[in-house]
N, C-alpha and C positions, 0 to 999 in steps of 0.2 A: 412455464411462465411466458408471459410476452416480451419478445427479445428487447423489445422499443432499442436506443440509442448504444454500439458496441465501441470499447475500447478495445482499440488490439494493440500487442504489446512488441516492443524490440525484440527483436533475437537475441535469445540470452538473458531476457531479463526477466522469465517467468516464474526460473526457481524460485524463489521464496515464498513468491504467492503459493504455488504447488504443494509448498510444504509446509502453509500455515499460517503463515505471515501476514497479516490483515491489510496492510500498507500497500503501496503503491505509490512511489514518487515518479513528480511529471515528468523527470526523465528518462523515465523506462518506457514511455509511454509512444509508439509508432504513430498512428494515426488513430483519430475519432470519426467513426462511423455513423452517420443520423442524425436528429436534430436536437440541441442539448439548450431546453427550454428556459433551464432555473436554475442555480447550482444547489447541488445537492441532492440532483434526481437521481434515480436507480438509472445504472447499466448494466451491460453485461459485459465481462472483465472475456478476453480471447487471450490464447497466449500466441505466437506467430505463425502456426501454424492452423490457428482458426482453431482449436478447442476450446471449447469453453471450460473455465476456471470456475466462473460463481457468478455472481452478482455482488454489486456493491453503489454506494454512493460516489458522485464525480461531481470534484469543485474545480473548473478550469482554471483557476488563479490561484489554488491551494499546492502548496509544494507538496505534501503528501496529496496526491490527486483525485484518489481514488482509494474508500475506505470499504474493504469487502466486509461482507453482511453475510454472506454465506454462500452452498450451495446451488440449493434451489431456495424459489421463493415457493409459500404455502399457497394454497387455491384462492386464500381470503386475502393474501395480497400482504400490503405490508400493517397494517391493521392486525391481521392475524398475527402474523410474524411479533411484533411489539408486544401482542398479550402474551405469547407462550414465553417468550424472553424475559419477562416482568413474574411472570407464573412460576419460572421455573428458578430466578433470581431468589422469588420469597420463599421458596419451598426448597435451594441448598442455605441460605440463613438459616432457617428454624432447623436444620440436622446441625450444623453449627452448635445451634443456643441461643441463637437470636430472633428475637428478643428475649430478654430473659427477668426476673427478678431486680438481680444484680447489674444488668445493663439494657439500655433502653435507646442509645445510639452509637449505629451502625451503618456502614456502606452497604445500600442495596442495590446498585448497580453500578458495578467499576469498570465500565466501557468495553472496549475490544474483549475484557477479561469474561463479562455477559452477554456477549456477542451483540449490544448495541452499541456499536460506536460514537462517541461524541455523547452519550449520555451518562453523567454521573448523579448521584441518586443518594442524598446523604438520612436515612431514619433518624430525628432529634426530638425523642418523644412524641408527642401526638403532632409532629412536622413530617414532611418530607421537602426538605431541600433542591433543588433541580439543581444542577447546571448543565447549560449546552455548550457545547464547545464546537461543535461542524456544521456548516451549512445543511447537511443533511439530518441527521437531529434535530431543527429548529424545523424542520418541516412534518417532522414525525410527531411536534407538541400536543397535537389534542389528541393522538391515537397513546401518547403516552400519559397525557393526564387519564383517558382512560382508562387505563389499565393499572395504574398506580390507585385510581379510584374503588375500582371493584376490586383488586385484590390483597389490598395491602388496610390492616384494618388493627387500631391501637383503641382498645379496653371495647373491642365490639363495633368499632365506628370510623368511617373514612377519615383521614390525617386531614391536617388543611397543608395545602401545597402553594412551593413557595420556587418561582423558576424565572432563571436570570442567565445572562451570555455573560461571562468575564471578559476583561478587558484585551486580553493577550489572545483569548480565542477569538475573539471578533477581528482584533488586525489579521490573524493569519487566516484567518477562512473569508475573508471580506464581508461581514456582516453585521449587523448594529450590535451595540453591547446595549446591556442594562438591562432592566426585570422585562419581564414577557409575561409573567400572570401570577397573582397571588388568589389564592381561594379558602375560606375561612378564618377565624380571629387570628388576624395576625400585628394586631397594636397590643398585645399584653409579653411578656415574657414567657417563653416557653419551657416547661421543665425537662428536663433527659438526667438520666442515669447512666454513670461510667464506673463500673468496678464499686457499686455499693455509695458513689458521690452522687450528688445529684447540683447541675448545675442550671441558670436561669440566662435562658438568649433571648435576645430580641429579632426574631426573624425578619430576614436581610441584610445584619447588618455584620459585619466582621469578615475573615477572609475565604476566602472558596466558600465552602458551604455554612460556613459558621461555626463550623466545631473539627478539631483536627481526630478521624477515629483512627485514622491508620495508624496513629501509637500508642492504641488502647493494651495489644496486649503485649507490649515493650513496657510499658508504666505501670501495670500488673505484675510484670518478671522481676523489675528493678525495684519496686517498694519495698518488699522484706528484707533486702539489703541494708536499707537506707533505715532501720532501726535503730535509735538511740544513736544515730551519728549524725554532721554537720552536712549538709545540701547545699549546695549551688546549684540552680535550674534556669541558665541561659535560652534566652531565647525563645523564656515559657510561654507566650501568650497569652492563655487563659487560665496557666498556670497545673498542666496538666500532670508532668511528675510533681513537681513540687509539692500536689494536695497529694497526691498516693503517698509521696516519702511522710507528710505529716500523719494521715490514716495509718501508717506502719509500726508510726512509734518514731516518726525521727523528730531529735533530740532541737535541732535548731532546719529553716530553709529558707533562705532567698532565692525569692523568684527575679530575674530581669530582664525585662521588653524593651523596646522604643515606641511600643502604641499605649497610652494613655490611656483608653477605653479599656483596652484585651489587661492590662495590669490591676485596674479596677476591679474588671468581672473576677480574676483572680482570688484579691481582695474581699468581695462580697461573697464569692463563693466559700472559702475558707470559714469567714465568721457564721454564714447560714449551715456549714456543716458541724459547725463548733468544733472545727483542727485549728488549733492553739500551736504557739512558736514558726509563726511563720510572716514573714514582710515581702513585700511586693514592689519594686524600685523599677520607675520609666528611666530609663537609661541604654542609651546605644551597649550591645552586650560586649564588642571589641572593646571599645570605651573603659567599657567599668573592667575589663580584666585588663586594661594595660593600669588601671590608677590604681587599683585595690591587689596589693602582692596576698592576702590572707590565705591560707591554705584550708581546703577543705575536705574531708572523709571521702565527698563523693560531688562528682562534679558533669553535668548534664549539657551536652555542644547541641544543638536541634534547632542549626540557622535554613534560613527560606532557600530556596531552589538559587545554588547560584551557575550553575550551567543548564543556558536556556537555548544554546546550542551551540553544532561540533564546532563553531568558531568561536567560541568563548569556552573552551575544553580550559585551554591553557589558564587564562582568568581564576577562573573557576579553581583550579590546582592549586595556583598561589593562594587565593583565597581562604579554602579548608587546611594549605600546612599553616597559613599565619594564624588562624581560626585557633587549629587545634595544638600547637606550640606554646600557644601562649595559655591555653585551656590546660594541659597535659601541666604545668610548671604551679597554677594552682592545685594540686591534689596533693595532697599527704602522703608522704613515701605508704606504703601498702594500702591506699586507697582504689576506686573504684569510677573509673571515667565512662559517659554510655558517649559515645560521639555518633555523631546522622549525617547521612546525607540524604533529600528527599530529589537529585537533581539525577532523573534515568539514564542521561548519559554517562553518569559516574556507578560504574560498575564497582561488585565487593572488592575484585582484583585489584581494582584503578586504586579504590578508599582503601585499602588495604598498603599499597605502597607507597601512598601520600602517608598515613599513619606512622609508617618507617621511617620515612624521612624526619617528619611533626616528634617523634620521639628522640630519634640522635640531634633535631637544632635544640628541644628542651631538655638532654640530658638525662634525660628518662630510660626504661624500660618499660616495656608491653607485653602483658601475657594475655591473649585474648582468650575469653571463654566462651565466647559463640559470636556468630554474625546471624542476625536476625531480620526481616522485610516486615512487612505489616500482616494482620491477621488474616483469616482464613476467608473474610468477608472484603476480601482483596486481590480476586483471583484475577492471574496474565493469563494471555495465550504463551503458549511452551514456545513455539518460535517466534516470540516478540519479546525476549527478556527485557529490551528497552520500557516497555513499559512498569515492570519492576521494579518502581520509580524509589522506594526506601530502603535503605539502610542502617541498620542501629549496628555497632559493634561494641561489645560490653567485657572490658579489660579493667585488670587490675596495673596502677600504674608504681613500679619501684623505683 
């Protein structure tokens, strides 16, 4: 490859890279070598004694600085690179199952985890979703509408493509938020398939990509549970367990959000799939479990990211024991609580021992029956567990 612009790195701070580690914060960072045009351009990563590590993207204002992309780069540059990455994305989904019959959206690319960084990639039926999240990513957009275009193909025909920078990635990479290209009918409602449901978005609008897949096959495990028993699904959104526990057979579910819209679609969705015994309530979810004592069979915690980083660790703790304390005290002695956390810095470990505590302030016990991440269409790098952003842990509470 052409070396163009090198970072070379402190002493002592190349282990991780070495071992896999995609990162690079600007503090491990020695000196920059060459001239660094744009942020987001390719370099080549040195470690202090001048070897080279790989190549990767450098955002000089970005605290992660430098996101490696690999080895080498291919002869065709990073064009090439972005199709095989995309090629090789749609081709470990379909060994998966995806797409399939019964489901129809899915993550097809989960960043560092497909070796394109800063690019997430959401399938929502004849959609594909973008978002960018790196300065280098927003520069790779036409070679990845690309290849999203040529290989990626719903009932025989290219998706129409729908790609936007969210708001927390733009402050931290320094670059504009909001949409960057939409391609195909994207005024009408779009249909996708989740485990045999089939729901209707309006592309663009709702959160991340528009539809939450990483708890597809946690909403899956937890439905035939929730047969012929009473549901509570905090925090549901668009109502994602709450229509599985209805599809299962359960007996009664409340769903409750604080977004108006995402409790709607809930709503609509339900009646268009005709699952009957289910209501939908806009209500802050701490809210309604401190005014409503009612006990439930089974009861669903699945609140938004609240450690956004290591200095809000602490925040964050108190949050998921007040969270889950007062979540654990509605369940019905031998019922069944699924509790999440989607915030990477909170490790099973970490949720694990907050859970401890959440159980002795509500006087409860916990027998957990598994801890569970997001599906298979969700792969990390092995030494980036950080990126391993969820956790469901699925206990019965006495």
């Amino acid at each position: 490859m052409n070396e163009g612009p090198r970072v070379v790195l402190k002493k002592g701070k190349a282990r991780p890279a070495w071992a896999g580690h995609p990162w690079v914060y600007s503090g491990a960072i020695e000196r920059v070598e060459g001239q660094i045009e744009q942020s987001g351009q390719l370099v080549t990563l040195l470690d202090e004694q001048r070897r080279r590590i790989g190549f990767g993207t450098y955002n000089p204002t970005a605290r992660i600085a430098v996101r490696i992309v690999g080895k080498e780069l291919p002869a065709g540059g990073i064009r090439q690179l972005v199709h095989e990455r995309v090629h090789r994305a749609v081709a470990i989904r379909a060994a998966f199952g995806l797409p399939s019959e019964e489901t129809t959206a899915y993550r097809l690319i989960n960043g560092e985890g497909d070796g394109l960084p800063g690019v997430i990639a959401d399938v929502l039926g004849p959609l594909v979703s973008v978002q960018l999240t790196t300065a280098g990513a927003e520069l790779w957009l036409e070679h990845l509408k690309d290849a999203i275009e040529a290989l990626v193909r719903v009932n025989g025909v290219p998706p129409s493509l729908w790609v936007s920078v969210p708001e927390d990635s733009a402050r931290l990479e320094n670059i504009a938020e909001g949409d960057r290209f939409g391609r195909g009918d994207l005024e009408t409602h779009v249909p996708l398939l989740e485990n045999g449901i089939e729901w209707r978005l309006l592309p663009g609008k709702g959160q991340k990509t528009g539809f939450y897949s990483d708890q597809r096959e946690n909403r899956r495990r937890l439905a035939p549970l929730c047969a012929g028993k009473t549901v509570l699904d905090t925090f549901c959104y668009t109502g994602g367990f709450g229509l599985h526990a209805l599809k299962a057979g359960a007996r009664e579910v409340l769903g409750v959000d604080s977004s108006g819209p995402a409790v709607s679609v809930a709503h609509g969705t339900a009646k268009q799939n005709d699952l009957e015994g289910g209501s939908w309530l806009k209500e802050d979810a701490m809210r309604f479990l401190k005014a409503d004592e009612r006990l439930w069979d089974v009861v669903v915690l699945d609140p938004p990211k609240f450690a956004r980083g290591k200095e809000s660790l602490d925040d964050a703790f108190k949050k998921y024991l007040a969270l889950n304390t007062l979540g654990l005290s509605r369940v019905r002695p031998g019922g069944l609580v699924l509790t999440c956390t989607c915030s990477g810095l909170v490790d099973d470990a970490m949720f694990l021992r907050m859970l401890t505590d959440a159980a002795l302030h509500a006087g409860r016990q916990l027998h957990v029956h598994g801890v569970f991440g997001p599906g298979p269409d969700h792969p990390f790098p092995v030494a980036c567990p950080e990126a391993r952003y969820l956790t469901a842990v699925l206990a019965t509470v006495a």
